[in-house]
Biopython code that builds the backbone (N, CA, C, O; Angstrom):
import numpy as np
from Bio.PDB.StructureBuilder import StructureBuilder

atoms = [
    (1, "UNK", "N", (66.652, 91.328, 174.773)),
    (1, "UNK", "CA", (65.327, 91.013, 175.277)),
    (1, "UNK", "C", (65.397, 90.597, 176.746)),
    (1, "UNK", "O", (64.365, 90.652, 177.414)),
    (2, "UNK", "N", (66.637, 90.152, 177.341)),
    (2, "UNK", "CA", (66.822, 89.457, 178.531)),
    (2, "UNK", "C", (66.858, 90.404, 179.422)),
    (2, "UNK", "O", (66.492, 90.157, 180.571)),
    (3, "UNK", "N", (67.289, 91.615, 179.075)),
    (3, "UNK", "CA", (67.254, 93.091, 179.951)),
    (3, "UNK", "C", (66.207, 93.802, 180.449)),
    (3, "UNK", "O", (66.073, 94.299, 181.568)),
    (4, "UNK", "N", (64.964, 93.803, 178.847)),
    (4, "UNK", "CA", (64.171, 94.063, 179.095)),
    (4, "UNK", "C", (63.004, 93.385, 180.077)),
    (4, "UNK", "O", (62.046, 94.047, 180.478)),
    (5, "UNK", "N", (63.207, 91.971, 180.415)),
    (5, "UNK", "CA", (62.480, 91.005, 181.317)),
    (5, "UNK", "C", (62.904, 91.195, 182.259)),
    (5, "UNK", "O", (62.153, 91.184, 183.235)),
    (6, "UNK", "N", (64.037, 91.409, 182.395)),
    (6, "UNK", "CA", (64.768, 91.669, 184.424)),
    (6, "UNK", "C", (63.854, 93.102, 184.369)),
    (6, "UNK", "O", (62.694, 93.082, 184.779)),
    (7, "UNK", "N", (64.392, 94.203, 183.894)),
    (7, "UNK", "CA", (63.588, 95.096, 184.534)),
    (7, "UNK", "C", (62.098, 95.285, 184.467)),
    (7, "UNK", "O", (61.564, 96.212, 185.077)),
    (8, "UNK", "N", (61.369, 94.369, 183.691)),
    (8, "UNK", "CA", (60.072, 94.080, 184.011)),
    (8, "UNK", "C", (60.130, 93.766, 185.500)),
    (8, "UNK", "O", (59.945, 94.599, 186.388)),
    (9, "UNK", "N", (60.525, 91.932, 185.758)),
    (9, "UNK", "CA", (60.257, 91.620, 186.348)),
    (9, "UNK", "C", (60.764, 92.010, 188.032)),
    (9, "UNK", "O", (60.381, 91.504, 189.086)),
    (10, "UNK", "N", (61.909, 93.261, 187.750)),
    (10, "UNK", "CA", (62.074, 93.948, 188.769)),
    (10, "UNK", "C", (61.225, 95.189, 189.151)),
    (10, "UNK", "O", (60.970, 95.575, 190.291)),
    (11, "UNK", "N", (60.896, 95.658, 188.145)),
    (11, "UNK", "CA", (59.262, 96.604, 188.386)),
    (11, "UNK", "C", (58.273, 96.142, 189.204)),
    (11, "UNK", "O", (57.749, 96.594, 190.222)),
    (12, "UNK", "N", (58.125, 95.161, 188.564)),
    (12, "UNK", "CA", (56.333, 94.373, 189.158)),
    (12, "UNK", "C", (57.081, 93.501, 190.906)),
    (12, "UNK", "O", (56.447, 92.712, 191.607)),
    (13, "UNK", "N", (57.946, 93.799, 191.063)),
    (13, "UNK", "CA", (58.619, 93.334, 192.131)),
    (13, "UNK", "C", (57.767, 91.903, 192.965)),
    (13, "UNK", "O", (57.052, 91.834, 193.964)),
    (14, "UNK", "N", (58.183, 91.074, 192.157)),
    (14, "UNK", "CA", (58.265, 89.754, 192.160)),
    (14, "UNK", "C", (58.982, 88.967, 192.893)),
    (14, "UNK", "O", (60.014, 89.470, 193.337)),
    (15, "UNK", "N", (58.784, 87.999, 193.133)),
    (15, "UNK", "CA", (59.816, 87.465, 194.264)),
    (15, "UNK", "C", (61.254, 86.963, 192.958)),
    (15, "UNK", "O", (61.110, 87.055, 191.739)),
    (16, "UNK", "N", (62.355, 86.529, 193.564)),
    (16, "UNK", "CA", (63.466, 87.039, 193.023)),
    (16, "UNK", "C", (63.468, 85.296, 191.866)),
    (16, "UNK", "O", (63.154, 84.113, 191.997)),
    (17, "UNK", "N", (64.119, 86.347, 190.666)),
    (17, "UNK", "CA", (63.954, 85.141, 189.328)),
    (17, "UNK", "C", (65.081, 84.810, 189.228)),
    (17, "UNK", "O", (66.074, 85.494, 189.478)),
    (18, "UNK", "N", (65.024, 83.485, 188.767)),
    (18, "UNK", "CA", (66.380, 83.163, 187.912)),
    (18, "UNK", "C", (66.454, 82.861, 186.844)),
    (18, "UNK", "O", (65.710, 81.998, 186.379)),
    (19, "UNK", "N", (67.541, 83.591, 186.004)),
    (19, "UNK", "CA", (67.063, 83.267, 184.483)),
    (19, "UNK", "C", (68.453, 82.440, 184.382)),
    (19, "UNK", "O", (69.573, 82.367, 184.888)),
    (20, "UNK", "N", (67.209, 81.578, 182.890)),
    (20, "UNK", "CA", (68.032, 80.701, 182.405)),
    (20, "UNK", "C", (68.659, 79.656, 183.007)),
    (20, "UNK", "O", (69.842, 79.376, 182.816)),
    (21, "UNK", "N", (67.569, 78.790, 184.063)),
    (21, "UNK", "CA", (68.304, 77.682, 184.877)),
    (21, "UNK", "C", (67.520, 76.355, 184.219)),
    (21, "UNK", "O", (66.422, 76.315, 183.664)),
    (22, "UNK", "N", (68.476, 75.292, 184.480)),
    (22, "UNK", "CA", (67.867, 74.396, 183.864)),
    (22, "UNK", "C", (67.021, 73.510, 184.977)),
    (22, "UNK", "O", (67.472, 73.269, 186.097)),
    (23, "UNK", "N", (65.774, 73.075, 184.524)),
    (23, "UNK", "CA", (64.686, 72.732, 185.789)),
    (23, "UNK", "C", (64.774, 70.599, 185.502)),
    (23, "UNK", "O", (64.549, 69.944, 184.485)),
    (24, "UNK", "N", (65.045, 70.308, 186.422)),
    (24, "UNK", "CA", (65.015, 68.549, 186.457)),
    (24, "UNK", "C", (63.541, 68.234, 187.746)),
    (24, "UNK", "O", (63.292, 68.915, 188.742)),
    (25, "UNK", "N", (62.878, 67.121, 187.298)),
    (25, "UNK", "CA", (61.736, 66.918, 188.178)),
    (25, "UNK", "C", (62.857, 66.348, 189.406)),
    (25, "UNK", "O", (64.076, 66.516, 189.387)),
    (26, "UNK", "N", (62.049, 65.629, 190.465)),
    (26, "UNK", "CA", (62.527, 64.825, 191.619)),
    (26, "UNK", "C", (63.722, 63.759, 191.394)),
    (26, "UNK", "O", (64.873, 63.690, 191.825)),
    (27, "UNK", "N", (62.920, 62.933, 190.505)),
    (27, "UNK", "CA", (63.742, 61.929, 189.839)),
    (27, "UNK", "C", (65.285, 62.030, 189.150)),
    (27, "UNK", "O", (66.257, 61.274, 189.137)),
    (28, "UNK", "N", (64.937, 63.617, 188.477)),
    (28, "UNK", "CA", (66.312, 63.813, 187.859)),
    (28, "UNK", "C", (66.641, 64.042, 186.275)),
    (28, "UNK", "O", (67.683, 64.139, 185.627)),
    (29, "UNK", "N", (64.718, 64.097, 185.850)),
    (29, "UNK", "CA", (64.603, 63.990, 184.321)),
    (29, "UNK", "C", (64.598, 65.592, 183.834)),
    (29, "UNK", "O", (63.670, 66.210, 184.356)),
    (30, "UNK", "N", (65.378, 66.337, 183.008)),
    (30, "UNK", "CA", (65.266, 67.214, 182.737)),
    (30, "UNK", "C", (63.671, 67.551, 182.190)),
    (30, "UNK", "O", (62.953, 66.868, 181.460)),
    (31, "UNK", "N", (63.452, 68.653, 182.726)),
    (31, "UNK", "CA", (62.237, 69.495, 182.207)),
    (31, "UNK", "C", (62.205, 70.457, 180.825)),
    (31, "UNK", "O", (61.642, 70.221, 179.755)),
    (32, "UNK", "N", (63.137, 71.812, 181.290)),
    (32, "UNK", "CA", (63.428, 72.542, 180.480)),
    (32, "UNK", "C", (64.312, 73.409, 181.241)),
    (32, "UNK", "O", (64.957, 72.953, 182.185)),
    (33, "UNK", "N", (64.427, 75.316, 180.697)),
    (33, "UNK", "CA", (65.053, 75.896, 180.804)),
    (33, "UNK", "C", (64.526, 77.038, 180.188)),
    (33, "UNK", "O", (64.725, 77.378, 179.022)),
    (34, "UNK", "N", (63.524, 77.885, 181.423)),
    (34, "UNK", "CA", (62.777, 78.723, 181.385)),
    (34, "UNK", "C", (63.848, 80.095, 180.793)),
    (34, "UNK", "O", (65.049, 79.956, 180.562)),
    (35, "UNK", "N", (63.363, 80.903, 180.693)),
    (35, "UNK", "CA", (63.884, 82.294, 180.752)),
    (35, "UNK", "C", (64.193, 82.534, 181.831)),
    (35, "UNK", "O", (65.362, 82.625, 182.206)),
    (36, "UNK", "N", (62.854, 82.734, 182.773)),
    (36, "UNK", "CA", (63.062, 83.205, 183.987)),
    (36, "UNK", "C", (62.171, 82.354, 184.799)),
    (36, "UNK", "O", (61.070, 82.187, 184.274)),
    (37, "UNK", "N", (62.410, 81.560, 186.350)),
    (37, "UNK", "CA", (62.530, 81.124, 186.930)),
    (37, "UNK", "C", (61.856, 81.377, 188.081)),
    (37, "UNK", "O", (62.735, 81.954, 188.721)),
    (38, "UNK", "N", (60.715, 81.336, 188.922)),
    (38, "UNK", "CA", (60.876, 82.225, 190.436)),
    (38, "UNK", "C", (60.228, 80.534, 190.792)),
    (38, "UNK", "O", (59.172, 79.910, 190.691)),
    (39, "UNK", "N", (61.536, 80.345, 191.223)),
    (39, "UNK", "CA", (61.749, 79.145, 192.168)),
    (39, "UNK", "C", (60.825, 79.007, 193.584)),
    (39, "UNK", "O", (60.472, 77.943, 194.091)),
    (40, "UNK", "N", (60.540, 80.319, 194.065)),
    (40, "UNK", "CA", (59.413, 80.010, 195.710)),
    (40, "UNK", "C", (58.458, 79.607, 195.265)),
    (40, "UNK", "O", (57.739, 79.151, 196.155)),
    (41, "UNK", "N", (57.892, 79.498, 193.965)),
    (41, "UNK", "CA", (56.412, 79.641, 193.473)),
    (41, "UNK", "C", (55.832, 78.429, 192.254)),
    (41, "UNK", "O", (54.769, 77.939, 191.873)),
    (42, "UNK", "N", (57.483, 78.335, 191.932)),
    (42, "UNK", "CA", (57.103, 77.115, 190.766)),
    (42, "UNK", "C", (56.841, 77.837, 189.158)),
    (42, "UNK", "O", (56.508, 77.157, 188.187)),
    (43, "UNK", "N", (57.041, 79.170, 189.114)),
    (43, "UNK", "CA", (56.538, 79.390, 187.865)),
    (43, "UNK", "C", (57.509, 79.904, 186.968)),
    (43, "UNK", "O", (58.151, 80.929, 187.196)),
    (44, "UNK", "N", (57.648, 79.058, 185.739)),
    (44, "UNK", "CA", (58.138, 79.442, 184.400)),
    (44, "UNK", "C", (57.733, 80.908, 183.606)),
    (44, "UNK", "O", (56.632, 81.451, 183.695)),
    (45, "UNK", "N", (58.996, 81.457, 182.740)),
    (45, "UNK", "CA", (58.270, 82.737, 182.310)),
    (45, "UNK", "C", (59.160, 82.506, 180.872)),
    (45, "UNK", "O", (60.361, 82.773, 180.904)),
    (46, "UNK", "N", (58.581, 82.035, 179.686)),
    (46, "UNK", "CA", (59.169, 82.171, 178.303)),
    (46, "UNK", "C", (58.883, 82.928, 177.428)),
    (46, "UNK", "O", (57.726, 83.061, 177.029)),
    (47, "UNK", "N", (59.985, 83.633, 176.918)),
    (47, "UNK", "CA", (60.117, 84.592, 176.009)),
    (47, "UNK", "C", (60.412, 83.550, 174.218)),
    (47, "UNK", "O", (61.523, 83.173, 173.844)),
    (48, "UNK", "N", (59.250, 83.345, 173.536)),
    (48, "UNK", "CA", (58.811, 82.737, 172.674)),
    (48, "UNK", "C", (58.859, 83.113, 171.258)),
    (48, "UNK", "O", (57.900, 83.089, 170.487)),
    (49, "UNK", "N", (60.262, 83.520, 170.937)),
    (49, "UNK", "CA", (59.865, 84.371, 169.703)),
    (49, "UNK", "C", (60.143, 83.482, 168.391)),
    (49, "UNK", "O", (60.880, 82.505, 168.258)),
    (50, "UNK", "N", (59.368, 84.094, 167.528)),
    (50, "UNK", "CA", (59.223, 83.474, 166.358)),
    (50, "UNK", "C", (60.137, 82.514, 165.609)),
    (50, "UNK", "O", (60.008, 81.539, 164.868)),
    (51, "UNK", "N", (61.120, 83.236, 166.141)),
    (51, "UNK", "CA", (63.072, 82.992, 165.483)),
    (51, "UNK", "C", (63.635, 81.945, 165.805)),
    (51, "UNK", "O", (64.425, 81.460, 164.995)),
    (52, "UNK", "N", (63.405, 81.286, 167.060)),
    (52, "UNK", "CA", (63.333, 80.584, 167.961)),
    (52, "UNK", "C", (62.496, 79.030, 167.840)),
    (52, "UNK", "O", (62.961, 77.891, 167.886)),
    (53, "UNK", "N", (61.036, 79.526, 167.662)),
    (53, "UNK", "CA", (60.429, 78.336, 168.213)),
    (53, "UNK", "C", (58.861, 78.110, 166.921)),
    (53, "UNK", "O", (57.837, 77.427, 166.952)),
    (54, "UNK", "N", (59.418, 79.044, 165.990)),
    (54, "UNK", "CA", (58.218, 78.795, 164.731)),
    (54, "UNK", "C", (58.550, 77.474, 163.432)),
    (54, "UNK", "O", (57.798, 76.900, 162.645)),
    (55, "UNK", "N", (60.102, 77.371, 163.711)),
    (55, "UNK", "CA", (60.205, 76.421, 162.648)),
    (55, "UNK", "C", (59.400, 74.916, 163.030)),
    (55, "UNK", "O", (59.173, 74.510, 164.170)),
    (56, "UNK", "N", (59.057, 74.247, 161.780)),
    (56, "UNK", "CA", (58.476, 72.959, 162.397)),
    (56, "UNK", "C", (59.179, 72.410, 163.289)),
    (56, "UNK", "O", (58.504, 71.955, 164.213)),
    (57, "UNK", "N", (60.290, 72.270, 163.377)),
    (57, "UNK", "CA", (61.179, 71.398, 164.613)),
    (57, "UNK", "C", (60.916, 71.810, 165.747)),
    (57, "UNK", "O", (60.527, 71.318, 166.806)),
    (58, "UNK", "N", (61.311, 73.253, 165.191)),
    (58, "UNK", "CA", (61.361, 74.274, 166.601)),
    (58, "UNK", "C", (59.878, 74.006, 167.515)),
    (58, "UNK", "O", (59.646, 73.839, 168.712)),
    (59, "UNK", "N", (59.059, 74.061, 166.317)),
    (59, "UNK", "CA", (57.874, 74.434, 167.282)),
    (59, "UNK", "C", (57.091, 72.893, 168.171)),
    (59, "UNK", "O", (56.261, 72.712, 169.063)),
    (60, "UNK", "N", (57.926, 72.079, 167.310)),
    (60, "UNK", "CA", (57.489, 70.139, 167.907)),
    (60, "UNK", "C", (58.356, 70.575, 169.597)),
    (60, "UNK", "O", (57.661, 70.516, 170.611)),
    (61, "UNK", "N", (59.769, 70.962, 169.707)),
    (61, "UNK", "CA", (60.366, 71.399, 170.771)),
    (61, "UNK", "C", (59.692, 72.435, 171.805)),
    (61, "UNK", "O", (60.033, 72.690, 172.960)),
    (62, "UNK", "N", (58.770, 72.887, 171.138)),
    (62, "UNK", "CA", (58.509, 73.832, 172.016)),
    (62, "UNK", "C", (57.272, 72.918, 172.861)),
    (62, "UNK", "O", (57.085, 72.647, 174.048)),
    (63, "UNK", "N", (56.583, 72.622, 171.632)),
    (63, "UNK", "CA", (55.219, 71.382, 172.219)),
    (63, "UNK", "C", (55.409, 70.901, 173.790)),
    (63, "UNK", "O", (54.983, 71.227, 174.898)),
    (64, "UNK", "N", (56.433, 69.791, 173.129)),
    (64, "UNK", "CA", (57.081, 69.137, 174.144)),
    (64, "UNK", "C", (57.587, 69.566, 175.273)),
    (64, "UNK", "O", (57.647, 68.935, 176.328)),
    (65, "UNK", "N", (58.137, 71.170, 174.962)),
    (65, "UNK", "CA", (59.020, 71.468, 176.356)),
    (65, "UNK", "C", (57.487, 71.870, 177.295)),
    (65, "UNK", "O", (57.409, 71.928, 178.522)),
    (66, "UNK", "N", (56.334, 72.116, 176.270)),
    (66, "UNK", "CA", (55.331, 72.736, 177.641)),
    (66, "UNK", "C", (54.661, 71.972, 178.052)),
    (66, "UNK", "O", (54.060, 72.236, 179.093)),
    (67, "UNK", "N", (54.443, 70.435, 177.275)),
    (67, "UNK", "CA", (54.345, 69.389, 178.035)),
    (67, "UNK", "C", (54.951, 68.515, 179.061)),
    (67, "UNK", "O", (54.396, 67.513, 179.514)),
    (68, "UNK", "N", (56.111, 68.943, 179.403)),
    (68, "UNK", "CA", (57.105, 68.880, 180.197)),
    (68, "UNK", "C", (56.655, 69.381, 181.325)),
    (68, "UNK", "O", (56.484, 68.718, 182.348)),
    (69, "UNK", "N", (56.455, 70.484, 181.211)),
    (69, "UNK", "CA", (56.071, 71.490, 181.983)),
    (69, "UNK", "C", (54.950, 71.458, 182.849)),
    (69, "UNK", "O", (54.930, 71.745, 184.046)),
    (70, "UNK", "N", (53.853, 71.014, 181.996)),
    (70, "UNK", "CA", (52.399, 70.782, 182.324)),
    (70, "UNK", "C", (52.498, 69.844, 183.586)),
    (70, "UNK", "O", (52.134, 70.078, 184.739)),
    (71, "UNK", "N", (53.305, 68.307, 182.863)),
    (71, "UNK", "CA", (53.445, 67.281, 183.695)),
    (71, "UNK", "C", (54.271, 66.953, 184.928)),
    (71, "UNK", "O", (54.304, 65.918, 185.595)),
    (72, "UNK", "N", (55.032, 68.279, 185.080)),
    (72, "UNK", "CA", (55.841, 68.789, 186.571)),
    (72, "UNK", "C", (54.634, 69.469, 187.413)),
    (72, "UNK", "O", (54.673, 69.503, 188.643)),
    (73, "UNK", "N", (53.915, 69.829, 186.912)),
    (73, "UNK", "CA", (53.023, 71.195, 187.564)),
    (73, "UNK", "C", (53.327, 72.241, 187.583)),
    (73, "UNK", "O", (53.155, 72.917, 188.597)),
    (74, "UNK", "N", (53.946, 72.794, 186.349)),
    (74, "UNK", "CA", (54.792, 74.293, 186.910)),
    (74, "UNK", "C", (53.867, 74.529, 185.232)),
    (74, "UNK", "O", (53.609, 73.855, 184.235)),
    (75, "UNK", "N", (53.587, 76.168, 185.842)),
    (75, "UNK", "CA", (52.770, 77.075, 185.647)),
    (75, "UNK", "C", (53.589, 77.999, 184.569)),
    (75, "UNK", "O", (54.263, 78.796, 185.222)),
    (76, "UNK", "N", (53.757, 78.166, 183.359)),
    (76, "UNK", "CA", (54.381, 79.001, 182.649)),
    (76, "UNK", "C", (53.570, 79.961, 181.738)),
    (76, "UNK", "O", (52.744, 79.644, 180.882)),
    (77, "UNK", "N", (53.992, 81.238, 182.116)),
    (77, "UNK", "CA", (53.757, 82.445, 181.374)),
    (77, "UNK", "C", (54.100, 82.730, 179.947)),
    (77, "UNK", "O", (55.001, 83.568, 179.921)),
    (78, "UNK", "N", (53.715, 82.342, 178.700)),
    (78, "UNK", "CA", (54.411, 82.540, 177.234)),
    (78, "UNK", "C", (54.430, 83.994, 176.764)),
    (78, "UNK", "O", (53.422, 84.683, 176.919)),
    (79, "UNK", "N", (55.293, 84.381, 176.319)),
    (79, "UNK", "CA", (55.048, 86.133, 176.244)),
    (79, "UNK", "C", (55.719, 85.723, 174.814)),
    (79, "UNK", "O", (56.177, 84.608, 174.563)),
    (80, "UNK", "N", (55.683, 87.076, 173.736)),
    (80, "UNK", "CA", (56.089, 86.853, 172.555)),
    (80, "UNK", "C", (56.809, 88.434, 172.865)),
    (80, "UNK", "O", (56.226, 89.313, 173.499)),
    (81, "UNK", "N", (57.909, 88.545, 172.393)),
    (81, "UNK", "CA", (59.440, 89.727, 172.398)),
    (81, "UNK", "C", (58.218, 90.450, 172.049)),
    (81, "UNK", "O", (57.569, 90.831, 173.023)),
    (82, "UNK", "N", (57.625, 90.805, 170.594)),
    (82, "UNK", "CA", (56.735, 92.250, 170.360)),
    (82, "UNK", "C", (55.788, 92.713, 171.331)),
    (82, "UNK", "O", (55.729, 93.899, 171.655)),
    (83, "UNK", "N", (54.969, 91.735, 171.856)),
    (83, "UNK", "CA", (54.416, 91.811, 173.648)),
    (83, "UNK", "C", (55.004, 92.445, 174.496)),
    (83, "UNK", "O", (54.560, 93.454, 175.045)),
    (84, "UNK", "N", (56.061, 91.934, 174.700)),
    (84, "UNK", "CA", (56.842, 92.314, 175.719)),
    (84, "UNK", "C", (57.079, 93.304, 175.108)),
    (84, "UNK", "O", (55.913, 93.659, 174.936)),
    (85, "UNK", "N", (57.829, 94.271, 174.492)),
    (85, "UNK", "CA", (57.967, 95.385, 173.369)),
    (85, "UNK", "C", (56.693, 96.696, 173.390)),
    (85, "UNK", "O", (56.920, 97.858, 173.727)),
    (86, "UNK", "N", (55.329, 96.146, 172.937)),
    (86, "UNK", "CA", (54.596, 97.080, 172.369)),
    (86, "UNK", "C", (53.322, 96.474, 174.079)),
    (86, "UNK", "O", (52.175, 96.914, 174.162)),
    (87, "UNK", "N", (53.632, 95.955, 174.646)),
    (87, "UNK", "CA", (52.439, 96.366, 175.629)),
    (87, "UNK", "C", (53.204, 95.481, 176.756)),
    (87, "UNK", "O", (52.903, 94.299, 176.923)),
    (88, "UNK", "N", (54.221, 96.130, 177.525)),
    (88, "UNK", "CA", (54.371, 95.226, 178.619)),
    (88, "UNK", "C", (53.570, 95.628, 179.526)),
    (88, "UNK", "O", (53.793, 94.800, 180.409)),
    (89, "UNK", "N", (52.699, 96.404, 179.975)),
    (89, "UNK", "CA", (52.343, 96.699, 181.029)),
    (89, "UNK", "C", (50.713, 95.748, 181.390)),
    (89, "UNK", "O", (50.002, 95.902, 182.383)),
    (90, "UNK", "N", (50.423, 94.536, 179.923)),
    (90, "UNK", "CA", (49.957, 93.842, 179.780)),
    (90, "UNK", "C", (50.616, 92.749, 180.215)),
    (90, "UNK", "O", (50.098, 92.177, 181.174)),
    (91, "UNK", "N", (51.547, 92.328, 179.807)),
    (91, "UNK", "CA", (52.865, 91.034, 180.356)),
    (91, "UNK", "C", (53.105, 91.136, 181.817)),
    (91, "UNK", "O", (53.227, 90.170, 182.570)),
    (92, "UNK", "N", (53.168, 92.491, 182.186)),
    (92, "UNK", "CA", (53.104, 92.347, 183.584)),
    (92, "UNK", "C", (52.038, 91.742, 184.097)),
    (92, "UNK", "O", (51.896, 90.629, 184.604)),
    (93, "UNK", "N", (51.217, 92.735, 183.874)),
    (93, "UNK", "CA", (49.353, 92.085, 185.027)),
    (93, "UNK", "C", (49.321, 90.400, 184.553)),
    (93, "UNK", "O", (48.584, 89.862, 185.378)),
    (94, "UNK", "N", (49.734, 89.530, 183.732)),
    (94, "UNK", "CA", (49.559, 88.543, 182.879)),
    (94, "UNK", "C", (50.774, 87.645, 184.302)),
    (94, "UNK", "O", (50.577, 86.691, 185.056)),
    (95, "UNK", "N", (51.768, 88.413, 184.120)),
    (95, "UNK", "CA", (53.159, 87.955, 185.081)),
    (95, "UNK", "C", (52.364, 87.507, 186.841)),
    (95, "UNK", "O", (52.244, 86.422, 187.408)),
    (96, "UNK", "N", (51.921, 89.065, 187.287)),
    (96, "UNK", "CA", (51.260, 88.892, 188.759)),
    (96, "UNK", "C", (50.686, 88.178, 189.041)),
    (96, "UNK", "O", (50.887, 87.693, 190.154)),
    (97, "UNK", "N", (49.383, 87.557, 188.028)),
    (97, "UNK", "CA", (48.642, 87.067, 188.017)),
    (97, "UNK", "C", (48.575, 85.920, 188.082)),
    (97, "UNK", "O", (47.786, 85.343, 188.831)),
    (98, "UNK", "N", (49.565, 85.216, 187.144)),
    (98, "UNK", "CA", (49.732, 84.043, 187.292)),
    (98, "UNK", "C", (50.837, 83.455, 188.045)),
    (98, "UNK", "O", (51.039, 82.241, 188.029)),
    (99, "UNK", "N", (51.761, 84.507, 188.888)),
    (99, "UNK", "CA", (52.948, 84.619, 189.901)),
    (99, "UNK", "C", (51.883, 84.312, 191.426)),
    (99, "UNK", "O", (52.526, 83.725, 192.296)),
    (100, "UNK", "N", (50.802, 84.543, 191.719)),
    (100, "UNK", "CA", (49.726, 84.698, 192.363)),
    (100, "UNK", "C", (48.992, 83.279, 192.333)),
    (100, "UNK", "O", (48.602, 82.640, 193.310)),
    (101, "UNK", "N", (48.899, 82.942, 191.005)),
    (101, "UNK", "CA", (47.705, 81.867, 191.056)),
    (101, "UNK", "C", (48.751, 80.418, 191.455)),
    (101, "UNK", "O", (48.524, 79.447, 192.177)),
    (102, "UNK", "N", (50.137, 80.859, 190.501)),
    (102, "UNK", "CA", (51.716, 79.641, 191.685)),
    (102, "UNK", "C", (51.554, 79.379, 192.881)),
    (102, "UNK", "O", (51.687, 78.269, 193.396)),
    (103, "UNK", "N", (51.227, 80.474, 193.460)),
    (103, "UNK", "CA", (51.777, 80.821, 195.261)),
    (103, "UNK", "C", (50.489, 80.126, 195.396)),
    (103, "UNK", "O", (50.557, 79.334, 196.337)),
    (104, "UNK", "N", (49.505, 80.117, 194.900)),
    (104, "UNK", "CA", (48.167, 79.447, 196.224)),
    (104, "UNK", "C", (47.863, 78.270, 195.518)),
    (104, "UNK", "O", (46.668, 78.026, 195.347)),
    (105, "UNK", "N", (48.922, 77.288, 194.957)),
    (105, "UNK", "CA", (49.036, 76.131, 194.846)),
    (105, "UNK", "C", (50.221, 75.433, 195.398)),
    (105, "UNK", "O", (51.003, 76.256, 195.872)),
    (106, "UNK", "N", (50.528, 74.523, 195.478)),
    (106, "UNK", "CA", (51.649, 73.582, 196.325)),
    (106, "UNK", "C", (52.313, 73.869, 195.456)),
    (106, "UNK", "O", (51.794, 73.694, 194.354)),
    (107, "UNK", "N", (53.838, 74.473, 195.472)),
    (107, "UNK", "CA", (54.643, 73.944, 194.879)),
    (107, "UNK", "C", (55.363, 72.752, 193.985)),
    (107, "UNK", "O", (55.285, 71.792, 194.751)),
    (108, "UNK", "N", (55.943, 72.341, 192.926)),
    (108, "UNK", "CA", (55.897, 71.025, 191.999)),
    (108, "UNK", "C", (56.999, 70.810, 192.539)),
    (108, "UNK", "O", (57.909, 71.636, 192.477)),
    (109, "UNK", "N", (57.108, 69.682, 193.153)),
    (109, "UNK", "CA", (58.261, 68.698, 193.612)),
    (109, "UNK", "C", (59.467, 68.802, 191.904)),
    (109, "UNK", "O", (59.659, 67.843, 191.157)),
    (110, "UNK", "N", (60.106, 70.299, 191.704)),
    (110, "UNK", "CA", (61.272, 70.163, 190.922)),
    (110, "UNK", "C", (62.282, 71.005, 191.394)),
    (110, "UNK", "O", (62.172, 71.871, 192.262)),
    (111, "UNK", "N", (63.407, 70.644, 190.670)),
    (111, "UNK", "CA", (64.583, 71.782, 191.290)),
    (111, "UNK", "C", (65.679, 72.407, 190.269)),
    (111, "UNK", "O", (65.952, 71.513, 189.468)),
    (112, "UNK", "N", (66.273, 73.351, 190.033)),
    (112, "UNK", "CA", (67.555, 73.451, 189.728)),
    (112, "UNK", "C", (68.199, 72.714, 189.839)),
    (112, "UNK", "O", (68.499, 72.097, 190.861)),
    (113, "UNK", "N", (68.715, 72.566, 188.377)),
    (113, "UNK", "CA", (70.141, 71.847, 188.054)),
    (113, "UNK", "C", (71.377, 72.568, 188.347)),
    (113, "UNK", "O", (71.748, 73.437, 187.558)),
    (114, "UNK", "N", (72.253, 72.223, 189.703)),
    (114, "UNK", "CA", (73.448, 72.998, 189.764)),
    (114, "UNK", "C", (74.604, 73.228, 188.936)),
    (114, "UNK", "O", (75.454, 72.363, 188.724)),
    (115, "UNK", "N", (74.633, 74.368, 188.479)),
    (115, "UNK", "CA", (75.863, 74.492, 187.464)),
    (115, "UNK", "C", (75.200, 75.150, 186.077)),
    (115, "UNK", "O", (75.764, 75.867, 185.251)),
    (116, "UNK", "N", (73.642, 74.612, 186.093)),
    (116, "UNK", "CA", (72.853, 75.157, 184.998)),
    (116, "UNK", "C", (73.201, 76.945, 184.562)),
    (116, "UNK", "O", (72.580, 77.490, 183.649)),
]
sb = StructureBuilder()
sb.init_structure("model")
sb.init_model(0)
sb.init_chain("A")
sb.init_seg("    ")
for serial, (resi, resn, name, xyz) in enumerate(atoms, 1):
    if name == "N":
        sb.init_residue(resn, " ", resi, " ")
    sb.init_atom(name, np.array(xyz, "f"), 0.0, 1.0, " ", f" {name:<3s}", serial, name[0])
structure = sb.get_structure()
C-alpha cells in the first residue's frame, strides 16, 4: 500500500513527503506518525485500514492519535487502502486540496523526530 501512495503522491506532484516520520510538537511531546508527511505545509496523510485501526483499542488509538493532531494544528487527510485502490483519482483531488488549504495557513510549530 506504501508504493501505491508514493506514486500517488508523486503523480499529483506535491511538494516532497516523508513517510513514516515520527512528528513531536515544540515542547517535545510526541504527536504521531503519519504515513506520509509534507513537512513545508504541515499536513498528515493516513492510510487507515480496517486491520489496523477497527479493533476497539485500535480504534480508541486512532481517536487519540487525531486528537493529537487536531491540537498541533496539522491538517490530516484519512484515506481507507480500498479508496486508495478503487478510486484514487478521488484521494488525489481530496490530497491537493487539502495540501492547498495547509499552505494558506501558518504552519504548526512541530517537527521531526531525528532518527524516526
Amino acid at each position: 500500500m506504501v508504493d501505491a501512495c508514493r506514486r500517488l503522491s508523486r503523480r499529483i506532484r506535491l511538494t516532497t513527503a516523508h513517510w513514516n516520520v515520527t512528528l513531536a510538537s515544540a515542547d517535545g511531546v510526541i504527536i504521531g506518525r503519519p504515513d506520509a508527511w509534507y513537512d513545508d505545509v504541515g499536513l498528515a496523510w493516513e492510510i487507515d485500514s480496517r486491520a489496523f485501526h477497527y479493533g476497539p483499542r485500535d480504534y480508541e488509538r486512532t481517536l487519540a492519535r487525531n486528537s493529537r493532531y487536531a491540537a498541533a494544528g496539522i491538517l490530516v487527510v484519512q484515506t481507507l487502502p480500498a479508496r486508495l485502490r478503487d478510486n484514487p483519482e478521488a484521494v488525489a483531488a481530496e490530497l491537493e486540496k487539502a495540501h492547498r488549504a495547509a499552505a494558506a495557513r501558518p504552519r504548526p510549530p512541530v517537527r521531526i523526530v531525528e532518527g524516526s
